[in-house]
DOLOLUM-952414 format. One record per residue (C-alpha): x, y, z; residue number from 1; residue in one letter. Coordinates in Angstrom, 1 decimal. Layout:
! DOLOLUM-952414
{{X, Y, Z}, NUM, A}
...
! end
This chain:
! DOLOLUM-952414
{{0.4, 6.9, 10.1}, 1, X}
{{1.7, 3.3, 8.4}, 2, X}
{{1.2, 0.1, 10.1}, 3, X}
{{4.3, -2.1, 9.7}, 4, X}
{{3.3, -5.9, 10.0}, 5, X}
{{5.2, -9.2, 9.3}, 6, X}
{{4.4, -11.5, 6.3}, 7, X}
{{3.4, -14.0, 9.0}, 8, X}
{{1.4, -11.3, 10.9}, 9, X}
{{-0.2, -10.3, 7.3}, 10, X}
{{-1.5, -13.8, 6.1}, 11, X}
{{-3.1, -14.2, 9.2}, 12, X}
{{-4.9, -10.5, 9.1}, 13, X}
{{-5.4, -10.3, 5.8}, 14, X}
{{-8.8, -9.0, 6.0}, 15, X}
{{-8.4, -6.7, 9.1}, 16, X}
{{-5.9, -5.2, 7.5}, 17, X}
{{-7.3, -4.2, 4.2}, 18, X}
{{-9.9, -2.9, 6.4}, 19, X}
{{-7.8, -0.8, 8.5}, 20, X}
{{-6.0, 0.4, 4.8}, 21, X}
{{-9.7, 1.3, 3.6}, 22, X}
{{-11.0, 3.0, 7.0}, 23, X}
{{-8.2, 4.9, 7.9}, 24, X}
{{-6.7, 5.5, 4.3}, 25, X}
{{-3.2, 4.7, 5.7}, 26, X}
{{-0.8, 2.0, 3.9}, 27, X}
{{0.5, -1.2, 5.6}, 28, X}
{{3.8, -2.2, 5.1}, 29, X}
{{4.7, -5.8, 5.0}, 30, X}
{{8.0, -6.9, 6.3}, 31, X}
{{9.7, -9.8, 5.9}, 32, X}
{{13.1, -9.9, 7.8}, 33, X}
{{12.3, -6.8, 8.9}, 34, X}
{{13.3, -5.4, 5.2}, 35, X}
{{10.0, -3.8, 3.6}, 36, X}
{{8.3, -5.9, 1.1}, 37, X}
{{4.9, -4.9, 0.0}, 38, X}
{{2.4, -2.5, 0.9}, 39, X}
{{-1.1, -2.8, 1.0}, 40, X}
{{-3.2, 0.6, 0.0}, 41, X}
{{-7.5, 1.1, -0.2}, 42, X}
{{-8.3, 0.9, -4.3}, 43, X}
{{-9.0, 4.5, -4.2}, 44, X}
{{-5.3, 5.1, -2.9}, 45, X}
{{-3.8, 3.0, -5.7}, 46, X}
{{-5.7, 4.6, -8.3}, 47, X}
{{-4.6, 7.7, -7.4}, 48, X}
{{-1.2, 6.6, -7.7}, 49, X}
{{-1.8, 5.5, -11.3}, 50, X}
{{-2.8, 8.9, -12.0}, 51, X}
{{-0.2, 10.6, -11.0}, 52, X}
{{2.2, 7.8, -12.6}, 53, X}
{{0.6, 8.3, -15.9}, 54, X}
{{1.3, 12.1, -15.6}, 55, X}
{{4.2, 12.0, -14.6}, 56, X}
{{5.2, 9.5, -17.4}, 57, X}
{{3.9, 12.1, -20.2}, 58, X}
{{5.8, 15.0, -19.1}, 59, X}
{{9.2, 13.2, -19.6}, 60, X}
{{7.8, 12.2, -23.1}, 61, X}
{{6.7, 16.2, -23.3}, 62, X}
! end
């Protein structure tokens, strides 16, 4: 399950939270305002993401 944090609560957990991310494979979502932001995802999360954005991106040029 996401962890939502503030921008404020995020500078100041950087660390643990990347952590967490890694560990748990879960994303954090960063607020600020309470309007999502940023998220922060393990490596191995975001380069499955790039994966599936590259494939996607060559079936619409199929």
């Amino acid at each position: 399950m996401p962890k939502t944090v503030s921008v404020s609560e995020a500078k100041n957990q950087l660390s643990a939270l990347m952590d967490w991310a890694v560990e748990t494979g879960d994303e954090v979502v960063i607020t600020r305002r309470g309007e999502p932001r940023a998220v922060i995802i393990s490596y191995s999360t975001y380069q499955e993401y790039l994966a599936f954005r590259e494939q996607a991106r060559r079936q619409v040029e199929s």
